[in-house]
C-alpha positions as CSV (number, residue, x, y, z in Angstrom):
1,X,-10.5,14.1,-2.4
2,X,-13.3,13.5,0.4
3,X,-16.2,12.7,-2.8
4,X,-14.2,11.4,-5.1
5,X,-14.0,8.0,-6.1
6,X,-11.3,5.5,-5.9
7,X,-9.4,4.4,-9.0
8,X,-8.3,0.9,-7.5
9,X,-10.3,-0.8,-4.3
10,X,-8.6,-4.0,-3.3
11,X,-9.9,-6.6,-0.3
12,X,-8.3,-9.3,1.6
13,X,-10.2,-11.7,3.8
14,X,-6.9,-13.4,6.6
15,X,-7.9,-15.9,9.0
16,X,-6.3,-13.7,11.6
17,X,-8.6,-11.5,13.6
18,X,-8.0,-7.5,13.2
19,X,-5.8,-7.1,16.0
20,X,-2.9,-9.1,13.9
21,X,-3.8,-8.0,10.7
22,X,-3.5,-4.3,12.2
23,X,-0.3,-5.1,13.5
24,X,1.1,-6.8,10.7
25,X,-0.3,-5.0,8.5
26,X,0.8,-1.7,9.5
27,X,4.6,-3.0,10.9
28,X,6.4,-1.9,8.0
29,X,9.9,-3.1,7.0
30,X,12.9,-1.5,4.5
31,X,12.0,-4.9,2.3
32,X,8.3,-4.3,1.8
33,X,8.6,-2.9,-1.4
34,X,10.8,-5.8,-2.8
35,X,9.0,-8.2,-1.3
36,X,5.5,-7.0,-2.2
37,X,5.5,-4.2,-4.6
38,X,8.4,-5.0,-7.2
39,X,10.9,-2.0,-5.6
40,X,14.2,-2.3,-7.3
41,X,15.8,-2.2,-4.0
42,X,15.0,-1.8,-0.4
43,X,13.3,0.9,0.6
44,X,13.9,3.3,3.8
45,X,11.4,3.4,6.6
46,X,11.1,6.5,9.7
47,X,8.9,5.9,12.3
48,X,7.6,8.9,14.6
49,X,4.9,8.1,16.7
50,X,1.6,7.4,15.0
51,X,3.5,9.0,11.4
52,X,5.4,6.5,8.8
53,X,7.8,8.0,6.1
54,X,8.3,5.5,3.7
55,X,10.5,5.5,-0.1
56,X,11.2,3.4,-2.3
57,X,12.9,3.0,-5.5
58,X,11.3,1.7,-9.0
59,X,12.7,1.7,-12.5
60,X,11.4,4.8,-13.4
61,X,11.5,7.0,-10.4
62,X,10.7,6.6,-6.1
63,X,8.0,6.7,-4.3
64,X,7.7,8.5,-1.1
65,X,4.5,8.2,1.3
66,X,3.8,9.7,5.0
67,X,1.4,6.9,6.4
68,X,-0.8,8.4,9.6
69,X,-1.6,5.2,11.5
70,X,-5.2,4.9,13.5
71,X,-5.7,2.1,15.3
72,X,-7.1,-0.2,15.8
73,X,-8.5,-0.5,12.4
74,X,-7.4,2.0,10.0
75,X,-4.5,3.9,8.1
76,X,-4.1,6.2,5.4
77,X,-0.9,7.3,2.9
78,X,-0.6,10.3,1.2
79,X,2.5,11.5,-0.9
80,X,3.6,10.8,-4.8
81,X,5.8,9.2,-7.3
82,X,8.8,11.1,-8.4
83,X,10.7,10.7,-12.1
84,X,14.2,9.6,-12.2
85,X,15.1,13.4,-12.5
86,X,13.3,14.4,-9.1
87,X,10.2,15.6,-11.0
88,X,7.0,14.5,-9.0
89,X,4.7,12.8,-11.8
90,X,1.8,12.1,-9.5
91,X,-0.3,12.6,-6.0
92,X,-1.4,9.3,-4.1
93,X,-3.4,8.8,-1.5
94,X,-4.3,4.9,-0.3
95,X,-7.0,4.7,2.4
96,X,-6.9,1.3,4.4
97,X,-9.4,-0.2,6.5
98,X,-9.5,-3.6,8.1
99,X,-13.4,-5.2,9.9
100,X,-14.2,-8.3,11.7
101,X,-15.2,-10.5,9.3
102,X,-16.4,-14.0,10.9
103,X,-13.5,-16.0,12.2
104,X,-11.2,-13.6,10.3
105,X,-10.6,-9.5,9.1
106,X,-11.9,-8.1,5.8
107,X,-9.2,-5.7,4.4
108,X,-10.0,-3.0,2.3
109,X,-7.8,-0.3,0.4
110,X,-9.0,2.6,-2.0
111,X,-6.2,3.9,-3.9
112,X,-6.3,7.0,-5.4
113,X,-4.2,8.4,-8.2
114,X,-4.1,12.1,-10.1
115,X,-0.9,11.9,-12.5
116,X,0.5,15.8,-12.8
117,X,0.3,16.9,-16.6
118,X,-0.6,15.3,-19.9
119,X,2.5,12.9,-20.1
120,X,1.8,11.1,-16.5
121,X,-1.7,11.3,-17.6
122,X,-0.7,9.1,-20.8
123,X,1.3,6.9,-19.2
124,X,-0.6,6.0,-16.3
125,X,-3.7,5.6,-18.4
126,X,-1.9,3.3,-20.8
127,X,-0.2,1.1,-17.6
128,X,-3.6,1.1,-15.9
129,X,-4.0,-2.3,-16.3
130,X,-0.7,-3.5,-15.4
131,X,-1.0,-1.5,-12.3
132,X,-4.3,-3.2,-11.6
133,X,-2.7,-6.4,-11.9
134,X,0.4,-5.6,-10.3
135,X,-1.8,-4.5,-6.9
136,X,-3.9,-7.6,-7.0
137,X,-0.5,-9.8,-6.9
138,X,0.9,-7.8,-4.4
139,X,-2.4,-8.1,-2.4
140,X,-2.0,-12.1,-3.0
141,X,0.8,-12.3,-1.3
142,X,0.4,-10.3,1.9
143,X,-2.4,-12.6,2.7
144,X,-0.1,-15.3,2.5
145,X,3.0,-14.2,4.4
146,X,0.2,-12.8,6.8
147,X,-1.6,-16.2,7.3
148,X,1.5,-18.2,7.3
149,X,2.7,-16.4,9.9
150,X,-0.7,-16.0,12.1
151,X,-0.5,-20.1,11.7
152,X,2.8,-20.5,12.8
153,X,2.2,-18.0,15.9
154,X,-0.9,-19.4,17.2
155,X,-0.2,-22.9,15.7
């Protein structure tokens, strides 16, 4: 995947400097994927040293990730979305990184998508811009929990 490009890239600009964003960023909880993502339910996070194993459940399937954490200013995910059946319908891999960026941090995340067989193909093609949309809300409000709370810490 090393030349390929990105289907989705996404930025953030917080007020926080990196340190936070890193931190909070990359402090995951069971409830990101409800709060954030539009998960169905809670999700289930395993920490192991620098390793994250995150699922989640969405209407038509789970996700399951193993985030590799690299501070202090990037992180990667690899892993795929499953069908309801069990059936993995597609490879992921999102590619984080976060920069100084004047008084605040500049966060930036390629995500990359390869659907397994003609039917994921279809689908995702056809939900593409959903998706896109989807991301950029989810994006929205990340940066506002994450400023809210860099505000009411170093208020």
């Amino acid at each position: 995947m090393t030349d390929e490009k990105p289907g989705l890239t996404l930025d953030n600009h917080y007020d926080a400097p990196p340190e936070f964003a890193y931190s909070w960023l990359t402090d995951f909880h069971d409830d990101d994927g409800t709060r954030y993502f539009g998960m169905t339910n809670p999700g289930k996070v395993t920490r192991n040293g620098t390793t994250v194993q995150l699922e989640g459940a969405m209407r038509q399937g789970t996700t399951k990730m193993t985030v590799t954490l690299a501070p202090p200013d990037h992180w990667w995910a690899e892993g795929g979305f499953f069908s309801n059946s069990g059936r993995q319908v597609a490879h992921t891999k999102i590619v984080e990184t976060l920069r100084a960026d004047g008084a605040g941090t500049t966060h930036h995340a390629e995500f990359y998508l390869h659907p397994d067989g003609f039917v994921a193909r279809l689908m995702f093609m056809m939900g593409s811009g959903k998706m896109r949309r989807d991301m950029r809300t989810s994006f929205d409000r990340l940066k506002a929990d994450l400023d809210s709370e860099y505000r009411a810490v170093h208020a």
